[in-house]
C-alpha positions in Angstrom: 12.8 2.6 25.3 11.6 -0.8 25.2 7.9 -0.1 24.7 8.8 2.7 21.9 10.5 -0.3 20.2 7.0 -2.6 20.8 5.0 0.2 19.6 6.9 0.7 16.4 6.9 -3.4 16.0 3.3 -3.2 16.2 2.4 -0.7 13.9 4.7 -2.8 11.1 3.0 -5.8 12.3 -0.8 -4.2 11.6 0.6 -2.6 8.3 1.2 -6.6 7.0 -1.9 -7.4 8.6 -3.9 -4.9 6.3 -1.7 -5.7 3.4 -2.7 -9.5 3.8 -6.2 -9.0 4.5 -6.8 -6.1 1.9 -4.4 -6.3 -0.7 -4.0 -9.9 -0.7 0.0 -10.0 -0.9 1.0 -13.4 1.3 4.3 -12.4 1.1 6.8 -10.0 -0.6 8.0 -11.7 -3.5 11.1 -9.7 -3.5 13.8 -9.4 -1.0 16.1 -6.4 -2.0 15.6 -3.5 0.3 14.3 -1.8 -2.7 12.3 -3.9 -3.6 10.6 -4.3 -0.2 10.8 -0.2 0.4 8.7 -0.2 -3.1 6.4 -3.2 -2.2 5.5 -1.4 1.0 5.3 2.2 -0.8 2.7 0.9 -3.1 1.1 -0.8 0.0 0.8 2.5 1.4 -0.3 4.5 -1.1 -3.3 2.2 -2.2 -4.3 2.5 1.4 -4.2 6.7 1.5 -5.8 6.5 -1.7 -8.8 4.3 -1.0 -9.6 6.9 2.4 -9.4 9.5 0.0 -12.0 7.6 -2.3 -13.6 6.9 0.3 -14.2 10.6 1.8 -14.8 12.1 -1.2 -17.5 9.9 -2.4 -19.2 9.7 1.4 -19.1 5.7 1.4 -20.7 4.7 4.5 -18.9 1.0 4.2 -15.6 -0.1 5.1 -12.6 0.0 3.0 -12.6 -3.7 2.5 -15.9 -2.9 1.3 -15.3 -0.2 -1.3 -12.4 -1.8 -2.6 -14.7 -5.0 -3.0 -16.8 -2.8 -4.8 -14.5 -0.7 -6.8 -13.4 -4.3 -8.3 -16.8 -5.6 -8.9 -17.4 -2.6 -10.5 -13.9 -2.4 -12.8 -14.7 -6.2 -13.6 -18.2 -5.7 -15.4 -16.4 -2.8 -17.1 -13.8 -4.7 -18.4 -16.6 -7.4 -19.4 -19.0 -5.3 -20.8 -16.7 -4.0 -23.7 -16.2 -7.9 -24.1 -18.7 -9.6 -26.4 -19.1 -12.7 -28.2 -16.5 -13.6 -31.0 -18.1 -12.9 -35.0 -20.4 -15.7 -35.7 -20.7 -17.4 -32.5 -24.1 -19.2 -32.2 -24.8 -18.6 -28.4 -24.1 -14.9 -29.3 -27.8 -13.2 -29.0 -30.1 -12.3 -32.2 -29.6 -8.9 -34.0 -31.6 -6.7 -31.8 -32.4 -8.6 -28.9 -30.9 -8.5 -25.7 -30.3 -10.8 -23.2 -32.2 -10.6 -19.9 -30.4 -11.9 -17.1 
C-alpha cells in the first residue's frame, strides 16, 4: 500500500518536473481545484500533443527540442509579416533586400 502511494507521488512529482522544464510554468498561479485540474489538463494535453507532432513528422530530436523548434519557427512567422513602419529610413530601398 505504501509503495502504490510512493509510486503515484512520483509520477505527480515527474509531471511538475516536465511542466517546469518544458512548459516553463514555476508555479500554478491559481489555487482553486479548478483552476489547478485545468492548469494540469492543459499541461497534459500540450505534452500528448507534441508526441503526436512528434511521430507524425518522424523528428529524430527530443521533445524539448521540437518544441524549441516549433517556437523558433512560430517566432520568424510572426516577424516576417512584421515590417518596418511607412517612411522609416532604416527600412530597405524599393526593390532591394536585405542580406543577412
Amino acid at each position: 500500500m505504501i509503495a502504490n502511494i510512493y509510486k503515484r507521488r512520483w509520477a505527480v512529482e515527474l509531471l511538475f518536473r516536465w511542466m517546469k522544464g518544458h512548459l516553463d510554468i514555476r508555479r500554478l498561479p491559481l489555487k482553486t481545484p479548478n483552476a489547478i485540474h485545468t492548469q494540469l489538463a492543459i499541461a497534459v494535453l500540450v505534452q500528448l500533443l507534441l508526441q503526436l507532432k512528434k511521430i507524425i513528422s518522424k523528428f529524430k530530436g527530443t521533445l524539448w527540442e521540437l518544441l524549441r523548434e516549433m517556437r523558433t519557427a512560430f517566432a520568424r512567422k510572426v516577424l516576417q509579416g512584421c515590417g518596418p513602419p511607412d517612411g522609416c529610413r532604416w527600412s530597405a530601398a524599393a526593390g532591394e533586400d536585405l542580406a543577412l
